[in-house]
PDBQT receptor file of N, H, CA, C and O in Angstrom, charges set to zero:
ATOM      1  N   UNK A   1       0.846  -1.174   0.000  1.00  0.00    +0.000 N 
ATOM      2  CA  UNK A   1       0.000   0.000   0.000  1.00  0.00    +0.000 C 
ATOM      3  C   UNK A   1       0.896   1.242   0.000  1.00  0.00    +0.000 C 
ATOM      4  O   UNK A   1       1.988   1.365   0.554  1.00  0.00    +0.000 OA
ATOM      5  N   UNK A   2       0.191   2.179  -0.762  1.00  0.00    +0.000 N 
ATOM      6  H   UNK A   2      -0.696   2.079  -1.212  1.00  0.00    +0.000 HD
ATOM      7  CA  UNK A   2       1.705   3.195  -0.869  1.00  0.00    +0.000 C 
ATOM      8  C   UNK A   2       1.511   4.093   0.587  1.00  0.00    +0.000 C 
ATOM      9  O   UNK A   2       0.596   4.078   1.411  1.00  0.00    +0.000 OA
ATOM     10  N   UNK A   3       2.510   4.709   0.540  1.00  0.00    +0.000 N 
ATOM     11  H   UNK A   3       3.253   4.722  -0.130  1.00  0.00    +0.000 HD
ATOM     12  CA  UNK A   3       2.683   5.452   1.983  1.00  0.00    +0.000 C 
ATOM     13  C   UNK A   3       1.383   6.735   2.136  1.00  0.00    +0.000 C 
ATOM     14  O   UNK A   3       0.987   7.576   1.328  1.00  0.00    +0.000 OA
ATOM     15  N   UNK A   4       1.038   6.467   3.333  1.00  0.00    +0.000 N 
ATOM     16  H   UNK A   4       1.359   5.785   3.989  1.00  0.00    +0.000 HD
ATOM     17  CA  UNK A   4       0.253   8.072   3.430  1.00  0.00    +0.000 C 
ATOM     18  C   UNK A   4      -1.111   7.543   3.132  1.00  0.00    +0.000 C 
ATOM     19  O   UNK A   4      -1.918   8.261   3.723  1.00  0.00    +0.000 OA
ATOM     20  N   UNK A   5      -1.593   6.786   2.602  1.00  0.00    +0.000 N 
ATOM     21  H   UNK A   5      -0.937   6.202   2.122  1.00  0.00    +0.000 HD
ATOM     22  CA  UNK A   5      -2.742   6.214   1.869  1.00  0.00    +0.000 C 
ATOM     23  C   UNK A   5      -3.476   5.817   3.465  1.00  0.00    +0.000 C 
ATOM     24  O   UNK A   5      -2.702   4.977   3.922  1.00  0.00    +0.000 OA
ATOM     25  N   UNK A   6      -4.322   5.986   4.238  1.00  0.00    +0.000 N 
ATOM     26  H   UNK A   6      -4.952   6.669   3.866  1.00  0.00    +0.000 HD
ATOM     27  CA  UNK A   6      -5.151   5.670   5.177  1.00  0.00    +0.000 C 
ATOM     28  C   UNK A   6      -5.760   4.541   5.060  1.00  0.00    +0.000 C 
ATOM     29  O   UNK A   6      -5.934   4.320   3.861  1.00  0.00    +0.000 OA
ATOM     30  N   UNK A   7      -6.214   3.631   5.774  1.00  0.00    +0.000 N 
ATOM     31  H   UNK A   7      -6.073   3.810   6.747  1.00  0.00    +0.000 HD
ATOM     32  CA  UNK A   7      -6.972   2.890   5.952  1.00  0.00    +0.000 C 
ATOM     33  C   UNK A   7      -8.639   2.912   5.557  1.00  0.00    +0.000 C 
ATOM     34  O   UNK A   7      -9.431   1.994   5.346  1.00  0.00    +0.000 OA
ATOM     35  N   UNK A   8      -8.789   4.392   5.558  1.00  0.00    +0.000 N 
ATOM     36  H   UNK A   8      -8.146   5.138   5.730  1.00  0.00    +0.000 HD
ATOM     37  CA  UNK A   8     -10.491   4.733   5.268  1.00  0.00    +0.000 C 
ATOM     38  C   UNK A   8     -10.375   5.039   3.977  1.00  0.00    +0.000 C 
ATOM     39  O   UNK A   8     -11.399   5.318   3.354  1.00  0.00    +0.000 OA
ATOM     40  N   UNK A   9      -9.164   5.046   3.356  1.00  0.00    +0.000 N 
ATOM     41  H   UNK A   9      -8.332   4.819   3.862  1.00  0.00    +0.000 HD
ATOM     42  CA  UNK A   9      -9.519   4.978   1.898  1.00  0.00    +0.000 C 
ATOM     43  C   UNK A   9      -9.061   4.168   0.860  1.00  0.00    +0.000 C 
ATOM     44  O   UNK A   9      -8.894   4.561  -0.295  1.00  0.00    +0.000 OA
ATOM     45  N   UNK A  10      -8.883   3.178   1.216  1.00  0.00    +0.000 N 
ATOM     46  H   UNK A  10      -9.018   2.859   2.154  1.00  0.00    +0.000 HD
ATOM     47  CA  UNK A  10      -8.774   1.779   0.521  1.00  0.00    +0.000 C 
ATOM     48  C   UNK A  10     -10.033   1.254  -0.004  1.00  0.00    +0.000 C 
ATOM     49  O   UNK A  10     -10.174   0.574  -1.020  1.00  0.00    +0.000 OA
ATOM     50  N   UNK A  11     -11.024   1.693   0.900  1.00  0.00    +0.000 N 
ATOM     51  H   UNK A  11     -10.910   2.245   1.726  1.00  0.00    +0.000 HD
ATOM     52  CA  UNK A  11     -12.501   1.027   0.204  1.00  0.00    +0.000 C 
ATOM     53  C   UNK A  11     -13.220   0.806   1.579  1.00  0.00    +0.000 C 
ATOM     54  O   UNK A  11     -12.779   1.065   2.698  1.00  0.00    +0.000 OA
ATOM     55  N   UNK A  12     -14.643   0.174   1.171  1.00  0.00    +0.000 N 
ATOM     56  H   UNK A  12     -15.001  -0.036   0.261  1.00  0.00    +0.000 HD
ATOM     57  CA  UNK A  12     -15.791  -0.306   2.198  1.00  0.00    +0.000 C 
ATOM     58  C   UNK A  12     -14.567  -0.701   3.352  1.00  0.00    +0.000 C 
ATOM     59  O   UNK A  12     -13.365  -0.890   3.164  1.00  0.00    +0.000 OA
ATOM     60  N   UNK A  13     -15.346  -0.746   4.573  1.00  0.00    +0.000 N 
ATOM     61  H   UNK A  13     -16.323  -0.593   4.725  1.00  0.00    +0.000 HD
ATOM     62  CA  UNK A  13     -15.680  -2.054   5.491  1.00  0.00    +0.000 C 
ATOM     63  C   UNK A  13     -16.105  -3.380   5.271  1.00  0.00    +0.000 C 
ATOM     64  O   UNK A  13     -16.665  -4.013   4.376  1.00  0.00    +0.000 OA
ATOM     65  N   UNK A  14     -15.703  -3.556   6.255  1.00  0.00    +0.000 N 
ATOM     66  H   UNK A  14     -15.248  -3.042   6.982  1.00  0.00    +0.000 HD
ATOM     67  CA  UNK A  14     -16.260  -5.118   5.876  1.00  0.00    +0.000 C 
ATOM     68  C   UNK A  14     -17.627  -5.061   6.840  1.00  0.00    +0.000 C 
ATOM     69  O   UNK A  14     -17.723  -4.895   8.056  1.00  0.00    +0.000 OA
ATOM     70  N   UNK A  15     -18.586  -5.252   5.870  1.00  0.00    +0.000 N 
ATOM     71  H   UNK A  15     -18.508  -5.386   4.882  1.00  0.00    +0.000 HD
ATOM     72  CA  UNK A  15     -19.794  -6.120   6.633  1.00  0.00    +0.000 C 
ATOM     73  C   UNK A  15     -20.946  -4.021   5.906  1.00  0.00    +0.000 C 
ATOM     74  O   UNK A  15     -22.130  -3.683   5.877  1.00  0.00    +0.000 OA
ATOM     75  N   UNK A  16     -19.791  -3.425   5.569  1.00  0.00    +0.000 N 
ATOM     76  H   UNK A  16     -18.829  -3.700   5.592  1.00  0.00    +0.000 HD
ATOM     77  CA  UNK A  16     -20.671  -2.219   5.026  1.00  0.00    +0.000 C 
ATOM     78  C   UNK A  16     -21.967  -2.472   3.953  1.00  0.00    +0.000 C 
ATOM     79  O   UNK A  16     -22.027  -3.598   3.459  1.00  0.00    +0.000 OA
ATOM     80  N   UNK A  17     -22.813  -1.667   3.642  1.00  0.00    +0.000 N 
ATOM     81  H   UNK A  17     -22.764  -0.752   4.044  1.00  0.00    +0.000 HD
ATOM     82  CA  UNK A  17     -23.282  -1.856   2.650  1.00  0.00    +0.000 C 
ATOM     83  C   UNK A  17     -22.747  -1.566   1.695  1.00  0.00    +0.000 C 
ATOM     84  O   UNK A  17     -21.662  -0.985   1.693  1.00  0.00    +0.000 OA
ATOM     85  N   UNK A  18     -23.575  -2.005   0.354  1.00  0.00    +0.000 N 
ATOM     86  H   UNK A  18     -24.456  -2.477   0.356  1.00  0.00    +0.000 HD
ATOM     87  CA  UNK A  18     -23.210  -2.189  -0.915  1.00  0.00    +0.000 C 
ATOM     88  C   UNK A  18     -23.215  -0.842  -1.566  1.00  0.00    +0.000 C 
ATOM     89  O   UNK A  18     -24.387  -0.633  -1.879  1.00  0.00    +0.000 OA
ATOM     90  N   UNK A  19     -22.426   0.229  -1.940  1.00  0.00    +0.000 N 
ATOM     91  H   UNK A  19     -21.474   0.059  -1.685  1.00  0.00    +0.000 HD
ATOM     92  CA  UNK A  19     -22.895   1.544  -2.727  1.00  0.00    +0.000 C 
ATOM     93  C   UNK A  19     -23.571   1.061  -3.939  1.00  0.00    +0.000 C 
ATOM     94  O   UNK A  19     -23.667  -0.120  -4.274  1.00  0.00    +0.000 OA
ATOM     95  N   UNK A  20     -24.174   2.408  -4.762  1.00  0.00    +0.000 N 
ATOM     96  H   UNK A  20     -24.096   3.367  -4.489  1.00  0.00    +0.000 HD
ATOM     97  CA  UNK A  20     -25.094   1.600  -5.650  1.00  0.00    +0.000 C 
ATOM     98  C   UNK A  20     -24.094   2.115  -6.695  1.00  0.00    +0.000 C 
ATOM     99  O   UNK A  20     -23.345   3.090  -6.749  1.00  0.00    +0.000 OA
ATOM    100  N   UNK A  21     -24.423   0.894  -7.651  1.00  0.00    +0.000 N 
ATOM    101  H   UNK A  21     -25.032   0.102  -7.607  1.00  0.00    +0.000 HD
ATOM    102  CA  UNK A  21     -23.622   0.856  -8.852  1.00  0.00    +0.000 C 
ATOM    103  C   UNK A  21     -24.426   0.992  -9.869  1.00  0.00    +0.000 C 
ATOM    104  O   UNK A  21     -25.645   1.013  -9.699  1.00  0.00    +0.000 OA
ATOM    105  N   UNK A  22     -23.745   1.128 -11.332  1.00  0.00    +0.000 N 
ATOM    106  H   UNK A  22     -22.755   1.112 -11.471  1.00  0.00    +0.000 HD
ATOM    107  CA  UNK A  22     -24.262   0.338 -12.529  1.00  0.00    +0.000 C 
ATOM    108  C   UNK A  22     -23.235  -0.193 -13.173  1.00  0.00    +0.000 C 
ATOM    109  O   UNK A  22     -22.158   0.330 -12.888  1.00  0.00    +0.000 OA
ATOM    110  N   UNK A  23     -23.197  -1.131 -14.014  1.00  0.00    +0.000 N 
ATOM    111  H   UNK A  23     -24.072  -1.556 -14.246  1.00  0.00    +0.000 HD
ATOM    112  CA  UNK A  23     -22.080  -1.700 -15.002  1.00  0.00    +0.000 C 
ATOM    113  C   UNK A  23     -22.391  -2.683 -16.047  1.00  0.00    +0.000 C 
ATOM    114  O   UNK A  23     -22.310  -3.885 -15.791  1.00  0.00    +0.000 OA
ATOM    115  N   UNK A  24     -22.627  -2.398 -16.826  1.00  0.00    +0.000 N 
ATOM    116  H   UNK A  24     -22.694  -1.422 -17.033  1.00  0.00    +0.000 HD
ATOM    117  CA  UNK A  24     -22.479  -3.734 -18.171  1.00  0.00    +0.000 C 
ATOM    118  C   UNK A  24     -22.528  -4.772 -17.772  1.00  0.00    +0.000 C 
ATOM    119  O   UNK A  24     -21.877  -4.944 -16.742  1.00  0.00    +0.000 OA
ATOM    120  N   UNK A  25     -23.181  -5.820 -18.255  1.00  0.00    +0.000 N 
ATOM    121  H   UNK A  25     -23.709  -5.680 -19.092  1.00  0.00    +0.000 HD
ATOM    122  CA  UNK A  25     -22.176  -7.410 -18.155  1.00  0.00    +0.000 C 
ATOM    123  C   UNK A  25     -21.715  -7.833 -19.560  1.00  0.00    +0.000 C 
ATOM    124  O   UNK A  25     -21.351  -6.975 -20.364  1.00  0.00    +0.000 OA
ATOM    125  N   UNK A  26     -21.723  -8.837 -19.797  1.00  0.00    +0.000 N 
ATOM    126  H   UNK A  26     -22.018  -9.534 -19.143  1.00  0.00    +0.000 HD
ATOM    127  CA  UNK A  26     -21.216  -9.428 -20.720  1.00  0.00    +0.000 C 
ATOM    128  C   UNK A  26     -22.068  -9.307 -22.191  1.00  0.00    +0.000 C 
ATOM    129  O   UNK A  26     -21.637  -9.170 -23.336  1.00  0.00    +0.000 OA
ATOM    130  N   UNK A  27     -23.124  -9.391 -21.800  1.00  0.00    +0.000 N 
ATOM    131  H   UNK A  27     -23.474  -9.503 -20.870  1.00  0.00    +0.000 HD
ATOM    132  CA  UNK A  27     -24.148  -9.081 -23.067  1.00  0.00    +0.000 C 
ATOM    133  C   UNK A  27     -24.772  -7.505 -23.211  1.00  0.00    +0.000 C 
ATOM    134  O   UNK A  27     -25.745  -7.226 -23.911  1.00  0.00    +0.000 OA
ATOM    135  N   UNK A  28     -24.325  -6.948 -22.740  1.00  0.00    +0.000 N 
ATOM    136  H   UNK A  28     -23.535  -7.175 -22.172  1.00  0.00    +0.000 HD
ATOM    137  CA  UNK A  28     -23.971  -5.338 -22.747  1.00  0.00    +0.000 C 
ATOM    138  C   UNK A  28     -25.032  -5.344 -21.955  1.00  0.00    +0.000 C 
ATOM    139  O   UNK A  28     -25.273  -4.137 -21.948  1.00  0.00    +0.000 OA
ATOM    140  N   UNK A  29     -26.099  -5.982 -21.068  1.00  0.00    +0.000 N 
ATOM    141  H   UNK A  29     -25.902  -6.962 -21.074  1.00  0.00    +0.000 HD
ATOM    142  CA  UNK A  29     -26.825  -5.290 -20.403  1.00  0.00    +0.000 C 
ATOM    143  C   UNK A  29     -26.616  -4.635 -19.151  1.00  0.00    +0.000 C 
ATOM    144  O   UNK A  29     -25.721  -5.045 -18.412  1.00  0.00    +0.000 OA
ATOM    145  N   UNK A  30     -27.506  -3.431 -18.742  1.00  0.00    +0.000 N 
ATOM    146  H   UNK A  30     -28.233  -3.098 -19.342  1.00  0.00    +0.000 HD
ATOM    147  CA  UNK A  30     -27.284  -2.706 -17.142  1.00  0.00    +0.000 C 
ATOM    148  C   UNK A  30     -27.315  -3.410 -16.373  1.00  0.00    +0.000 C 
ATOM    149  O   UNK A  30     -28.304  -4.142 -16.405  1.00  0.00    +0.000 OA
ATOM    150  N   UNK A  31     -26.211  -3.667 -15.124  1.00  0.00    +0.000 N 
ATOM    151  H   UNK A  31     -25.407  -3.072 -15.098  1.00  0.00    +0.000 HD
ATOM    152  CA  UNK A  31     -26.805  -4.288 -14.509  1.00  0.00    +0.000 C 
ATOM    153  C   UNK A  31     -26.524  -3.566 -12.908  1.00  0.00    +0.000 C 
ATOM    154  O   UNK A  31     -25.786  -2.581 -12.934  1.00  0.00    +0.000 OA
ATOM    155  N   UNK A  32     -27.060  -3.989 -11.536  1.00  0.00    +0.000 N 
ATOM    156  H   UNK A  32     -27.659  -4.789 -11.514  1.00  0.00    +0.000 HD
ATOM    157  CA  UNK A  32     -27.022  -3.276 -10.501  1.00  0.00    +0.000 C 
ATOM    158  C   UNK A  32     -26.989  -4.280  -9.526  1.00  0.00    +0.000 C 
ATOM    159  O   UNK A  32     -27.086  -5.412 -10.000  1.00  0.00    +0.000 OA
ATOM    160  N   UNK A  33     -26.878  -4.211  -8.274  1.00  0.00    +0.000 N 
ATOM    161  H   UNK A  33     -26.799  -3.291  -7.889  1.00  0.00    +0.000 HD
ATOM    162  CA  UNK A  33     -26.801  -4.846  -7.189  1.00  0.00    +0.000 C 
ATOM    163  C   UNK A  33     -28.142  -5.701  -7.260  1.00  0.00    +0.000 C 
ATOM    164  O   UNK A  33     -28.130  -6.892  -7.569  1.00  0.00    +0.000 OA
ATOM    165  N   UNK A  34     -29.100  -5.117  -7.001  1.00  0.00    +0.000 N 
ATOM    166  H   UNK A  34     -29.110  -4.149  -6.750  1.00  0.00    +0.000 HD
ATOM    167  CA  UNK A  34     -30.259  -5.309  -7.014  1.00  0.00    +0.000 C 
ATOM    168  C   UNK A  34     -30.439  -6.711  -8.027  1.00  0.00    +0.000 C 
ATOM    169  O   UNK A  34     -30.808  -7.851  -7.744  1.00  0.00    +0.000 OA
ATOM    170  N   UNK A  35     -30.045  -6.141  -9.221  1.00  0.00    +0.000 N 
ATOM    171  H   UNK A  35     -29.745  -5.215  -9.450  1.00  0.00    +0.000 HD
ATOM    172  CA  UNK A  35     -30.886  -6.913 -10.633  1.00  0.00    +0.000 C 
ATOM    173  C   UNK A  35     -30.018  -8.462 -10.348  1.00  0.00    +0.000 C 
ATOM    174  O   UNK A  35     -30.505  -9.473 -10.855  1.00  0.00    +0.000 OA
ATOM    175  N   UNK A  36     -28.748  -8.577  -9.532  1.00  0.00    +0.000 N 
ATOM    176  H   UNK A  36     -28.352  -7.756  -9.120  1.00  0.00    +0.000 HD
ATOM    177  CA  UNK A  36     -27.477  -9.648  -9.614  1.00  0.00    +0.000 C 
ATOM    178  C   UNK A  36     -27.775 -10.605  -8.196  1.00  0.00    +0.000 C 
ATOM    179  O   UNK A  36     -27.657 -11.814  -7.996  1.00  0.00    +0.000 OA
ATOM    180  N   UNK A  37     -28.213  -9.470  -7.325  1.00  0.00    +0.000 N 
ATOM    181  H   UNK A  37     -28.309  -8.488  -7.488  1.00  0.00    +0.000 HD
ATOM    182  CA  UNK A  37     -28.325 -10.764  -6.366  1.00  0.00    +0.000 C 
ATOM    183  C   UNK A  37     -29.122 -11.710  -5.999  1.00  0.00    +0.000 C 
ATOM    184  O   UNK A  37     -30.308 -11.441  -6.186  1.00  0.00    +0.000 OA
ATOM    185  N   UNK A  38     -28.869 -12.886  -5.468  1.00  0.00    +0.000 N 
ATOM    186  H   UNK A  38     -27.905 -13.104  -5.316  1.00  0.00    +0.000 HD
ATOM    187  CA  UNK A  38     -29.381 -13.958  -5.107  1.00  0.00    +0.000 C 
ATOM    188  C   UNK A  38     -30.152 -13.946  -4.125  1.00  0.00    +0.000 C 
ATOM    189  O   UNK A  38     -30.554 -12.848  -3.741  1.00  0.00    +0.000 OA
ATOM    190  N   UNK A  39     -30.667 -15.400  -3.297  1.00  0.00    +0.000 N 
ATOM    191  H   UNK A  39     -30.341 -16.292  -3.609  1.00  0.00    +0.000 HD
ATOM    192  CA  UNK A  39     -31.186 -15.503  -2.227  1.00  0.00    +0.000 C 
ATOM    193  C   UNK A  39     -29.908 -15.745  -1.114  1.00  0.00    +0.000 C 
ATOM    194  O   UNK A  39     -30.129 -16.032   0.062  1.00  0.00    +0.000 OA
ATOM    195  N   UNK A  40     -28.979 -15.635  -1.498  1.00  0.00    +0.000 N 
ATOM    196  H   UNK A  40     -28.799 -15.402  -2.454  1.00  0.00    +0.000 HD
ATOM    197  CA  UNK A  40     -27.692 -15.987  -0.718  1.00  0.00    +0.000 C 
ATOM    198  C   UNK A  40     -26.806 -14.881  -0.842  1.00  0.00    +0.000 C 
ATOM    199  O   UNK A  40     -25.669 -15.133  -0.441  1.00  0.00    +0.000 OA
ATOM    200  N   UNK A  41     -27.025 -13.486  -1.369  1.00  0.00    +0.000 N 
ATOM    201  H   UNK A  41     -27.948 -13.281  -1.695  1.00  0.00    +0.000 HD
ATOM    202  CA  UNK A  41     -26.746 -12.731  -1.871  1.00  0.00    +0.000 C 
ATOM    203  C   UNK A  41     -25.800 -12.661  -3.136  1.00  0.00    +0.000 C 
ATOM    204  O   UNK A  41     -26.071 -13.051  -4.271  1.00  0.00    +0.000 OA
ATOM    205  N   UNK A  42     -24.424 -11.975  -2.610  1.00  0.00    +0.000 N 
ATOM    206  H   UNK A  42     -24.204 -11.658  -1.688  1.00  0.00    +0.000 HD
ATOM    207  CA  UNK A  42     -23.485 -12.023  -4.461  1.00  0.00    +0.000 C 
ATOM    208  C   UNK A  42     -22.332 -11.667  -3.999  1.00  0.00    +0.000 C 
ATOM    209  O   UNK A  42     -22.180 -10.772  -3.167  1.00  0.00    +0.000 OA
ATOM    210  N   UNK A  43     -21.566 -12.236  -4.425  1.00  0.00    +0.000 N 
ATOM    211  H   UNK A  43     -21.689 -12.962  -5.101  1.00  0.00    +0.000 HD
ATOM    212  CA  UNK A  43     -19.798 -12.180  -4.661  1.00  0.00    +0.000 C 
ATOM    213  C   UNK A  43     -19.087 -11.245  -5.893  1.00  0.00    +0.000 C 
ATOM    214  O   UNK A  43     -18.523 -11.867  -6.792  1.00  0.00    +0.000 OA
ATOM    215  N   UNK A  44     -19.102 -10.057  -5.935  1.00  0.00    +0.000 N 
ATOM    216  H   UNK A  44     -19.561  -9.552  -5.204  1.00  0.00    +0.000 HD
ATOM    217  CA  UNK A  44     -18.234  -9.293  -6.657  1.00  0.00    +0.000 C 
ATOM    218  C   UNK A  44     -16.989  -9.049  -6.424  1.00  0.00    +0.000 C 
ATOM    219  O   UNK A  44     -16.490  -8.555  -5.412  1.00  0.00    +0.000 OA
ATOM    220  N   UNK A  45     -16.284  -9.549  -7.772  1.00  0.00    +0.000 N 
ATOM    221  H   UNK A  45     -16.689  -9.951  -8.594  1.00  0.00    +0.000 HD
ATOM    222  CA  UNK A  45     -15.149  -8.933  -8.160  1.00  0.00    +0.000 C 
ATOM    223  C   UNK A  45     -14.814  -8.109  -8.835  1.00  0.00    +0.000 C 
ATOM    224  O   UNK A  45     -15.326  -7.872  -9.929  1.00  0.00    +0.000 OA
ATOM    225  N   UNK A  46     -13.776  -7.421  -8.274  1.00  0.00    +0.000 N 
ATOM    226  H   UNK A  46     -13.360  -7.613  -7.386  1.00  0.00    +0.000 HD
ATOM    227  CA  UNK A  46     -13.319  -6.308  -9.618  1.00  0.00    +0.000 C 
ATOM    228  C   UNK A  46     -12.232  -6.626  -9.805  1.00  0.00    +0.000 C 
ATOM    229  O   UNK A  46     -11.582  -6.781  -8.771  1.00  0.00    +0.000 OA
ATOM    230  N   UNK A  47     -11.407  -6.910 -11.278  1.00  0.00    +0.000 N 
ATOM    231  H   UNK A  47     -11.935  -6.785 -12.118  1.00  0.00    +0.000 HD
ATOM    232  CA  UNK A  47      -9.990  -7.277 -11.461  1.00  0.00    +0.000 C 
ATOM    233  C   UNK A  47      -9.299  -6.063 -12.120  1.00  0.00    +0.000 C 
ATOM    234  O   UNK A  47      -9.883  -5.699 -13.141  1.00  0.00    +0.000 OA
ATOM    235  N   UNK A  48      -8.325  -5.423 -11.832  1.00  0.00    +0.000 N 
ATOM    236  H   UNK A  48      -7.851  -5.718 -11.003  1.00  0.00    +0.000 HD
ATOM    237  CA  UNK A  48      -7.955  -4.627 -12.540  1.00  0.00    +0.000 C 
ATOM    238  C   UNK A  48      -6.915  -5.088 -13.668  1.00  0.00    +0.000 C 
ATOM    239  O   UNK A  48      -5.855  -5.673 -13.440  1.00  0.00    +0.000 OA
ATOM    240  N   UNK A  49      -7.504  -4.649 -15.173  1.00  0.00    +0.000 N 
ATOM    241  H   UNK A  49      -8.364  -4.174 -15.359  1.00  0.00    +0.000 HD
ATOM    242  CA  UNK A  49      -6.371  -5.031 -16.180  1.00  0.00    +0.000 C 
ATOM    243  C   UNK A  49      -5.152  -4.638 -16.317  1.00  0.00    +0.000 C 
ATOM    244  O   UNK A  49      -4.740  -3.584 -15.832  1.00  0.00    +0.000 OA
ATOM    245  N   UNK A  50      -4.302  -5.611 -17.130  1.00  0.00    +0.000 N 
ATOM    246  H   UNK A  50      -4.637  -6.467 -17.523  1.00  0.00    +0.000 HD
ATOM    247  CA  UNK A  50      -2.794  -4.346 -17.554  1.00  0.00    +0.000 C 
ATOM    248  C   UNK A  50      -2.909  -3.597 -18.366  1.00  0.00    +0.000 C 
ATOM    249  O   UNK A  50      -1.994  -2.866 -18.745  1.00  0.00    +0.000 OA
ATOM    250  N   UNK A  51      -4.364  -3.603 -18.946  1.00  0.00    +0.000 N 
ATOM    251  H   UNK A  51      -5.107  -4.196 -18.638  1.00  0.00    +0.000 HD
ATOM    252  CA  UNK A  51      -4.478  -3.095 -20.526  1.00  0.00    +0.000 C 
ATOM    253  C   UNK A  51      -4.817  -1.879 -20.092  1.00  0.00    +0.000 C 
ATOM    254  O   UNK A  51      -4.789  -1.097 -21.042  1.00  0.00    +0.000 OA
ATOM    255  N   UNK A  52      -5.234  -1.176 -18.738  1.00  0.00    +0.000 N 
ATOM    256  H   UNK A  52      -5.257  -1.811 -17.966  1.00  0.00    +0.000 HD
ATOM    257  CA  UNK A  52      -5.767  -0.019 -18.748  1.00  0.00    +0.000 C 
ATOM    258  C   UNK A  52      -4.919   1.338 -19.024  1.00  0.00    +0.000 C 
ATOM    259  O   UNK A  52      -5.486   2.431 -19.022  1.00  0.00    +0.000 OA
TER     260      UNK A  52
């Protein structure tokens, strides 16, 4: 983690809620927290590319 970078800004908590999103999937549709989760809820990842 680079220096100086805080702890409160790395991202959520754990156990926080979900901010609301939108993002594509694969078949170009919108998609949101809401529209993705389960009865067990949902596992998101984000991978960051080298291509960016």
């Amino acid at each position: 983690m680079p220096e100086g970078l805080e702890a409160s800004k790395r991202g959520p908590r754990v156990g926080a809620a979900t901010p609301p999103f939108e993002a594509l999937d694969q078949f170009g549709r919108k998609q949101t927290f809401e529209t993705i989760r389960g009865p067990a809820g949902a596992l998101i990842v984000f991978i960051r590319s080298a291509d960016w």
